[in-house]
Each structure stands twice: as structure tokens, then as C-alpha cells.
Residue, then its C-alpha position, 0 to 999 in steps of 0.5 A: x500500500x502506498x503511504x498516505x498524504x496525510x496523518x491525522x494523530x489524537x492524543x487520548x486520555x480518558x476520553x471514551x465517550x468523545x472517540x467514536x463522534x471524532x472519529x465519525x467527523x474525522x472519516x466525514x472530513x476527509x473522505x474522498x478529499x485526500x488519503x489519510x489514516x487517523x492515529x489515536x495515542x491511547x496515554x494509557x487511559x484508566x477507562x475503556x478509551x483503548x477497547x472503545x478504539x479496538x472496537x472501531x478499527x473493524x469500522x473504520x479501515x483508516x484507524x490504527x491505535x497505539x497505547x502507551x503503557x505508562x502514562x506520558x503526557x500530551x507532547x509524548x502521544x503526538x511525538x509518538x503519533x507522529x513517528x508511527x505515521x506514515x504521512x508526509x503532513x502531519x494533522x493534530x486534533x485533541x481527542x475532547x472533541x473540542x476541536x472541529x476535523x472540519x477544519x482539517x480542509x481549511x488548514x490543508x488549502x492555506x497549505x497549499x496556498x503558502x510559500x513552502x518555506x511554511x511548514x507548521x499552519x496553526x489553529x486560531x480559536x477566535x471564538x473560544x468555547x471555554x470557561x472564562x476563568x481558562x479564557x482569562x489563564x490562557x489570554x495572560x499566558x499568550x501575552x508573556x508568550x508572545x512577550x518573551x518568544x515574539x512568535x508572533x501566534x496569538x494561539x498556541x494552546x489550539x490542539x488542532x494544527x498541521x505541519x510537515x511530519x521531517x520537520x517536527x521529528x527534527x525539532x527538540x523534544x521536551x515534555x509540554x513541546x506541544x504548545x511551543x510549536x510555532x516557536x519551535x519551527x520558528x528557531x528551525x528556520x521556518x515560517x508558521x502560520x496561525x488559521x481562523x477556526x472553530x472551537x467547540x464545548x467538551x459535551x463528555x469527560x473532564x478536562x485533565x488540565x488546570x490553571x495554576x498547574x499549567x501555569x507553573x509549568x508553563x512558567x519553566x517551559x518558557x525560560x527553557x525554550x526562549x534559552x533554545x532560541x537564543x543558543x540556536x545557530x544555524x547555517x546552510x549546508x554544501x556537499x562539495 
């Protein structure tokens, strides 16, 4: 079988009731446009998350399911997913089913608008469907970002993004890397580009995430990666 253009990978934590929707809305999505598989990261969920994705796999040919055997955190699932796919772009939902595959197009068609020095398009929840308390954390941490990465991505927290699969795997990995792309790809040598789209209440489960923890790891995230940024050094390369 020859690869895929796309991977769809989903990191999932305790997520039971929101995989089969996502999946359904991932297939409908995509289906037709583009050749694509979907790449649910189960992060060793406590409920019945990974029989819920075993049993959708003799439904939905393009699944295929990995399982962490120890929980590893968000960053790990998607780097994960993203060695296992067999894609050359890489696209990334949350698995809450906040975020909306319909957009999946959206980001595909600003790809191929783009210059191809851009390689990371990412989601921009202009209309935020979160509590205002997680809207007010996420609008001061976005501003010291941006203050001290100058990323110029007013987003970064947005699950659902698409970037080149080479690019990624080359770029340093650190717990919590998920919300630093932009930055990240930035330090590469590469152009990002932040996408209008929607954004969607959770209707099942939790969120694992809260305030003040995100906060303190967020604090010591952002020393470490605005020290990459200015220890970074590149150059181009001749084969003579």
C-alpha cells in the first residue's frame, strides 16, 4: 500500500465517550478529499478509551491505535503519533472533541496556498468555547508568550494544527513541546502560520488540565525554550 498524504494523530486520555463522534467527523472530513489514516495515542487511559478504539478499527479501515503503557503526557502521544505515521503532513486534533476535523480542509488549502518555506499552519480559536476563568489563564499566558518568544501566534494552546511530519521529528523534544510549536519551527528556520477556526464545548469527560498547574509549568517551559532560541545557530549546508 502506498503511504498516505496525510496523518491525522489524537492524543487520548480518558476520553471514551468523545472517540467514536471524532472519529465519525474525522472519516466525514476527509473522505474522498485526500488519503489519510487517523492515529489515536491511547496515554494509557484508566477507562475503556483503548477497547472503545479496538472496537472501531473493524469500522473504520483508516484507524490504527497505539497505547502507551505508562502514562506520558500530551507532547509524548503526538511525538509518538507522529513517528508511527506514515504521512508526509502531519494533522493534530485533541481527542475532547473540542476541536472541529472540519477544519482539517481549511488548514490543508492555506497549505497549499503558502510559500513552502511554511511548514507548521496553526489553529486560531477566535471564538473560544471555554470557561472564562481558562479564557482569562490562557489570554495572560499568550501575552508573556508572545512577550518573551515574539512568535508572533496569538494561539498556541489550539490542539488542532498541521505541519510537515521531517520537520517536527527534527525539532527538540521536551515534555509540554506541544504548545511551543510555532516557536519551535520558528528557531528551525521556518515560517508558521496561525488559521481562523472553530472551537467547540467538551459535551463528555473532564478536562485533565488546570490553571495554576499549567501555569507553573508553563512558567519553566518558557525560560527553557526562549534559552533554545537564543543558543540556536544555524547555517546552510554544501556537499562539495
Amino acid at each position: 500500500m502506498s503511504p498516505p498524504e496525510l496523518s491525522v494523530v489524537v492524543p487520548v486520555f480518558n476520553e471514551r465517550d468523545n472517540i467514536a463522534p471524532l472519529v465519525a467527523e474525522i472519516v466525514a472530513a476527509l473522505r474522498g478529499r485526500i488519503a489519510f489514516e487517523i492515529v489515536y495515542v491511547d496515554d494509557h487511559s484508566r477507562d475503556d478509551s483503548l477497547a472503545v478504539l479496538e472496537g472501531l478499527k473493524a469500522q473504520v479501515p483508516e484507524l490504527r491505535v497505539l497505547h502507551h503503557v505508562a502514562q506520558s503526557g500530551q507532547s509524548t502521544a503526538v511525538r509518538n503519533g507522529a513517528k508511527a505515521a506514515r504521512g508526509a503532513w502531519i494533522a493534530t486534533l485533541d481527542g475532547d472533541g473540542q476541536n472541529d476535523p472540519a477544519d482539517i480542509p481549511k488548514l490543508l488549502a492555506a497549505r497549499d496556498a503558502a510559500a513552502p518555506e511554511v511548514k507548521l499552519f496553526a489553529g486560531w480559536r477566535v471564538d473560544r468555547q471555554d470557561s472564562g476563568s481558562k479564557r482569562w489563564a490562557s489570554r495572560w499566558a499568550n501575552r508573556i508568550r508572545a512577550r518573551m518568544l515574539r512568535d508572533d501566534t496569538p494561539d498556541t494552546g489550539c490542539g488542532i494544527k498541521l505541519f510537515e511530519r521531517e520537520v517536527f521529528l527534527d525539532l527538540p523534544y521536551f515534555d509540554h513541546m506541544h504548545r511551543y510549536l510555532p516557536a519551535l519551527v520558528q528557531r528551525a528556520g521556518f515560517k508558521t502560520v496561525s488559521v481562523p477556526v472553530n472551537h467547540r464545548q467538551r459535551t463528555a469527560g473532564v478536562s485533565k488540565y488546570n490553571n495554576l498547574g499549567r501555569a507553573l509549568v508553563g512558567i519553566r517551559d518558557l525560560r527553557g525554550v526562549a534559552w533554545l532560541i537564543a543558543r540556536s545557530r544555524r547555517t546552510a549546508v554544501q556537499e562539495r
